[in-house]
C-alpha positions as CSV (number, residue, x, y, z in Angstrom):
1,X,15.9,3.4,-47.4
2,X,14.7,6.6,-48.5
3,X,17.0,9.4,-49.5
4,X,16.7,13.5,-47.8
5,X,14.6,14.6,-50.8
6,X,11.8,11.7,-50.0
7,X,12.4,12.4,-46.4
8,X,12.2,16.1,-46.8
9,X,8.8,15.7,-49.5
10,X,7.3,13.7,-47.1
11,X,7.9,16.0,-44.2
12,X,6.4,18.8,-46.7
13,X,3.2,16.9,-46.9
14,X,2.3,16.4,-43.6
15,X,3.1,20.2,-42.3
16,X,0.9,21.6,-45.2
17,X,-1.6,23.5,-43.3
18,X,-4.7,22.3,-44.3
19,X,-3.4,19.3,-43.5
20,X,-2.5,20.1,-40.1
21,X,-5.6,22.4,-40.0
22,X,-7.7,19.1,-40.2
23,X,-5.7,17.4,-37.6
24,X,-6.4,20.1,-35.2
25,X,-10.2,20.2,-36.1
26,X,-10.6,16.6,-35.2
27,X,-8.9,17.1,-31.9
28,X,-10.1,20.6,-30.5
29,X,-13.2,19.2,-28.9
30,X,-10.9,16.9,-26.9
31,X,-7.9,19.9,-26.3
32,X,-11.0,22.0,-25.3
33,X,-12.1,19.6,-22.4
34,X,-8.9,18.9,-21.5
35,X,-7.8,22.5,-21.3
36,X,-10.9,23.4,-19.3
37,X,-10.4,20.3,-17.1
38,X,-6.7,21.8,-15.8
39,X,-7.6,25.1,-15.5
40,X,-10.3,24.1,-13.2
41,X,-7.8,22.3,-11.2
42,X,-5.2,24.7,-11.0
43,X,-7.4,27.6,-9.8
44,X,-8.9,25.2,-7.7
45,X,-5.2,24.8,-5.6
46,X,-4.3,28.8,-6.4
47,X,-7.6,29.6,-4.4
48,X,-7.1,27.0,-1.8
49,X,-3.5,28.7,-1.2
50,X,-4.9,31.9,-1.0
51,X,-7.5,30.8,1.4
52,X,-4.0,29.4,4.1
53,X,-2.8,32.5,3.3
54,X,-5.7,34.6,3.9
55,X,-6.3,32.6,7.3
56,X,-3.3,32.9,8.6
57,X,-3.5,37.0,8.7
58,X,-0.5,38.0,9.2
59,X,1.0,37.2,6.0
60,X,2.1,40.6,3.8
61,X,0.0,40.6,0.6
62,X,2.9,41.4,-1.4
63,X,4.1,38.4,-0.7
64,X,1.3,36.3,-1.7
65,X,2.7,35.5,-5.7
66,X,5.5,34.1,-4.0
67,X,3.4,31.5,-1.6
68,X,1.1,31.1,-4.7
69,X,4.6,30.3,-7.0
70,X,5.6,27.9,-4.5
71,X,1.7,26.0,-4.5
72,X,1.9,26.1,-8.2
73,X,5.2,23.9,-8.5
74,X,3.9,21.6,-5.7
75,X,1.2,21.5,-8.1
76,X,3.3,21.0,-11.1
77,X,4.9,18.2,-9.7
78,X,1.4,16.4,-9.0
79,X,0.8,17.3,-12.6
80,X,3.7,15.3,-13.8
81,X,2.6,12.3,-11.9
82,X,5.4,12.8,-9.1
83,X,3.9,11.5,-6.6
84,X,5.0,9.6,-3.3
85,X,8.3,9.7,-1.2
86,X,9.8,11.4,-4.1
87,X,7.2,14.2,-4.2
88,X,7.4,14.3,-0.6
89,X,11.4,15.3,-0.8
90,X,10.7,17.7,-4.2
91,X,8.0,19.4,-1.7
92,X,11.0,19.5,0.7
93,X,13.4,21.0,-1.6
94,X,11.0,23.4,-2.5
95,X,9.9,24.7,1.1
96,X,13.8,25.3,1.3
97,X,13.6,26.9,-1.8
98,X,11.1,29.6,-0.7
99,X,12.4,29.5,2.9
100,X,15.6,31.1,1.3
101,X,13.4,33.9,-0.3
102,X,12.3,35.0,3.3
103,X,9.1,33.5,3.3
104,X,7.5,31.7,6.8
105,X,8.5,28.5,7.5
106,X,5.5,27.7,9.1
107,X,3.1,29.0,6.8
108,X,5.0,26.7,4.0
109,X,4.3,23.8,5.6
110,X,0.2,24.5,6.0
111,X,0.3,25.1,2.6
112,X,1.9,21.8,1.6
113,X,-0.2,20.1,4.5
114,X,-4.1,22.1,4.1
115,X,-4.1,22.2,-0.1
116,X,-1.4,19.5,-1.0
117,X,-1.5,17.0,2.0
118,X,1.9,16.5,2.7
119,X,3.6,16.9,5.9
120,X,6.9,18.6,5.6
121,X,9.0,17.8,8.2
């Protein structure tokens, strides 16, 4: 068993930063894709909520960040790999959620149901 000095030297060597510099060299092409892959994704949804929301036309601009908010944790959950029945009652909760902020019921539910799919009930 090693002692707290090995542990601590050995901790030392891996977080030098040319060290960890190299890591991060041979991975960025990967983190790069990936990154780009996401964002494409996300805007994808945010525009897609923007869209229900610029459809429906009576919907107070100021009020957009909150529908967007509530796309982008719908999203989040999808992200996590929540999917199903129980991403069906998170979507639930969440349609609650930003009912209790004042925001139409109705429109909450064609945003779950036009960008997301799921049929709040």
């Amino acid at each position: 068993m090693r002692d707290d000095t090995q542990r601590q030297a050995k901790y030392n060597a891996k977080t030098v930063a040319a060290t960890v510099g190299l890591k991060v060299a041979a991975e960025l092409a990967d983190m790069k894709s990936a990154f780009a892959a996401a964002c494409a994704a996300f805007v994808a949804k945010e525009i897609a909520v923007q869209g229900v929301l610029n459809g429906e036309g009576d919907v107070p601009t100021i009020q957009y960040p909150f529908y967007i908010n509530y796309g982008r944790e719908i999203f989040g959950l999808e992200q996590r790999g929540i999917t199903g029945p129980t991403q069906l009652a998170m979507a639930v909760s969440l349609t609650v959620k930003y009912e209790s902020y004042g925001l139409d019921a109705a429109t909450l539910r064609k945003i779950a149901l036009d960008v997301f799919t799921l049929t709040i009930p």
